[in-house]
C-alpha positions as CSV (number, residue, x, y, z in Angstrom):
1,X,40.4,34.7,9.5
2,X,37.6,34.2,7.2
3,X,36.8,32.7,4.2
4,X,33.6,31.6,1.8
5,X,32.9,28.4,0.3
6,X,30.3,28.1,-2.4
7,X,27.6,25.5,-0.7
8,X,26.0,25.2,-4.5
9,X,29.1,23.7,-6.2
10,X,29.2,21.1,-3.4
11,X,25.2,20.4,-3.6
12,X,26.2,20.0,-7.0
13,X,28.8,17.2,-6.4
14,X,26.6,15.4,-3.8
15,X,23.3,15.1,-6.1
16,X,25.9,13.7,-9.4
17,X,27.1,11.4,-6.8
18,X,24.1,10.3,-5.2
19,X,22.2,9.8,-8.9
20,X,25.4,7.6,-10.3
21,X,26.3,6.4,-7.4
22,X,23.1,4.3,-6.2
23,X,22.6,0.5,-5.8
24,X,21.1,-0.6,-8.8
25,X,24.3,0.8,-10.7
26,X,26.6,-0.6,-8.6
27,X,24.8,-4.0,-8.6
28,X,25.3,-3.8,-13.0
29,X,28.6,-2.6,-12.6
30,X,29.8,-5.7,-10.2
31,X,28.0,-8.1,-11.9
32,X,28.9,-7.5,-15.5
33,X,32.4,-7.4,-14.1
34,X,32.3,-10.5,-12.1
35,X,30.8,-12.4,-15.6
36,X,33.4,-11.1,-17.8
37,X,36.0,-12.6,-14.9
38,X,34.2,-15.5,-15.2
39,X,34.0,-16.3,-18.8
40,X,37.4,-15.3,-18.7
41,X,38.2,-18.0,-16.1
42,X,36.6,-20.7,-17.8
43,X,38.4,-20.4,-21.6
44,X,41.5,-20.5,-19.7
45,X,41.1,-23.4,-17.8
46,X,39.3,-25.2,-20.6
47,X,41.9,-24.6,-22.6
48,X,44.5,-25.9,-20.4
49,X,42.2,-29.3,-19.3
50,X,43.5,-32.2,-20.5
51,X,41.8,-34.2,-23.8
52,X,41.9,-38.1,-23.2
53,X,43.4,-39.6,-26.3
54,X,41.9,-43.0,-27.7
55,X,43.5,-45.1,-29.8
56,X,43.1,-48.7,-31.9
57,X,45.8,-51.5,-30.5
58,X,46.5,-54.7,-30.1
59,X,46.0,-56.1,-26.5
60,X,48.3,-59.0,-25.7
61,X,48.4,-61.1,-22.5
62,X,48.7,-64.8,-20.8
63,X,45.9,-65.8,-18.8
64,X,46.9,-67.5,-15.1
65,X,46.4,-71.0,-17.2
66,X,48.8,-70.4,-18.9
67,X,46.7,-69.4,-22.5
68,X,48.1,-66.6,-24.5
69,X,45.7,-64.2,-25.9
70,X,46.0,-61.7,-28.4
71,X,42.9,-59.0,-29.7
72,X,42.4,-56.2,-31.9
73,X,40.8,-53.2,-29.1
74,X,39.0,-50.8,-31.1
75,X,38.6,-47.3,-29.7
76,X,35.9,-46.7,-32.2
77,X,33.1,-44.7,-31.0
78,X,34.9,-43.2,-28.2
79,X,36.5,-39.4,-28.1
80,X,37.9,-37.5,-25.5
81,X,37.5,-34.1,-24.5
82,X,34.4,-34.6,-21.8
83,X,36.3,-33.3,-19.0
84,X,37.3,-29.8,-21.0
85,X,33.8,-29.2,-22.3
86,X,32.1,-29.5,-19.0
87,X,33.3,-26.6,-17.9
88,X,30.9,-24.2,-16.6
89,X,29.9,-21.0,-14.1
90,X,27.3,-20.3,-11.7
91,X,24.9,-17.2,-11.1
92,X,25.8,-14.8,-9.3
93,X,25.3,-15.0,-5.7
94,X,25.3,-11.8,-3.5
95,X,25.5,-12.1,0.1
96,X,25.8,-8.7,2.2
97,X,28.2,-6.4,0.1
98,X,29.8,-10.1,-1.4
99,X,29.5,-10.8,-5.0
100,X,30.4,-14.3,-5.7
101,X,30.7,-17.0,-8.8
102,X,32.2,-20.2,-9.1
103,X,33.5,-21.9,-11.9
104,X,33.3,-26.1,-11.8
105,X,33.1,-28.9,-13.5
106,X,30.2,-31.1,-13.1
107,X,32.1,-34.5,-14.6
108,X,32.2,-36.9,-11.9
109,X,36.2,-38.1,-12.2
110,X,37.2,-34.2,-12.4
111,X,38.5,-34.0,-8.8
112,X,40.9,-36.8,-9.4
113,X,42.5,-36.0,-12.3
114,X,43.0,-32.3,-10.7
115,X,44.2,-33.5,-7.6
116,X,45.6,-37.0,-8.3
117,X,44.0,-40.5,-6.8
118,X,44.8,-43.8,-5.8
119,X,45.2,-47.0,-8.3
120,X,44.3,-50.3,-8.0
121,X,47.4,-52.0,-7.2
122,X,48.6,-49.5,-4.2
123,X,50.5,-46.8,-7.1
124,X,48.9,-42.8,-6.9
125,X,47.9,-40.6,-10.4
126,X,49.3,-37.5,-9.5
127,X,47.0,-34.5,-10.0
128,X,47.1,-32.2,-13.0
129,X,46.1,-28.9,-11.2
130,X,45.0,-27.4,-14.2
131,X,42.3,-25.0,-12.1
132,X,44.6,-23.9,-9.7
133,X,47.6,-23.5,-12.2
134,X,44.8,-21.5,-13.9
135,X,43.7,-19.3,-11.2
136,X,47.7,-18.5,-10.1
137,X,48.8,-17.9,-13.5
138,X,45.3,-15.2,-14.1
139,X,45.3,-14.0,-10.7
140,X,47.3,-10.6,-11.3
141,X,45.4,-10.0,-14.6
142,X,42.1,-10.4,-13.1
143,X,43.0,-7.9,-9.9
144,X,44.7,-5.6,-12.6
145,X,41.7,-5.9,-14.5
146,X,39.2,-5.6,-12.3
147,X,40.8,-2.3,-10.2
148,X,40.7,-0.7,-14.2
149,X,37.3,-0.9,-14.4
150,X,36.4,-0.3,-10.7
151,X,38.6,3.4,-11.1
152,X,36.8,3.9,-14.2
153,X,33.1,3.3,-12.5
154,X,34.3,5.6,-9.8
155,X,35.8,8.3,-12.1
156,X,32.1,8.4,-13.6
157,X,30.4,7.8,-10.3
158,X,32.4,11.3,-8.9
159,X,32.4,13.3,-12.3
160,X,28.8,12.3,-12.6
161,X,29.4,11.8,-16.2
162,X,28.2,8.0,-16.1
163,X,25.1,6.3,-17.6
């Protein structure tokens, strides 16, 4: 049994795929997808961080002598929202074959109100998890979105119809 195969068809396929295949493509393709993920990301959970309300009251109390006070506490000057603007990503890091970014928040008190904390008096603040409630609840967009765009890549890479 014999056949022929047509070696210039598959010559063919191997220099499209070697030409829109190579590193510096594949390096713009993961990073512009990684950012978009990214910026993503960070709306989401900035726009599920809580905003600390302020408000004008009065402030009551009896000192341990026995001396009742009673004063007009201004908020004035002060407005929330701190915690949801700080907000940001990283660069890129690439380690190996790894692409990586990380999305934080560089306030100070973040960590507690995510994860909860301690009080003065023995009680516990429990956390808010608004990044992790963020991350679970984008999760299965992100993976859906990302394999999209990776067939897509790999559709061009292979038809060698790609920029």
């Amino acid at each position: 049994m014999s056949g022929s195969f047509d070696y210039r068809s598959f010559a063919k396929f191997a220099n499209n795929f070697n030409r829109n295949a190579n590193h510096a493509r594949v390096d713009r393709f993961m990073r512009q997808t990684l950012n978009y993920e990214g910026t993503e990301l960070n709306s989401k959970v900035k726009e599920r961080t809580p905003v600390g309300v302020y408000t004008d009251h009065w402030v009551e109390f009896t000192t341990k002598d026995g001396k009742h006070v009673k004063f007009w506490a201004s908020a004035h000057g002060k407005q929330g929202g701190t915690l949801q603007k700080s907000w940001s990503k990283s660069h890129i890091e690439v380690s190996g074959r790894t692409y990586k970014q990380k999305v934080y928040n560089k306030v100070y008190y973040a960590p507690h109100v995510e994860y909860g904390h301690k009080t003065v008096n023995g009680g516990f603040v429990p956390g808010q998890f608004f990044l992790h409630k963020t991350v679970e609840d984008t999760k299965s967009d992100m993976e859906r979105r990302v394999r999209d765009k990776y067939d897509g890549f790999m559709r061009k890479v292979v038809l060698g119809n790609g920029k």
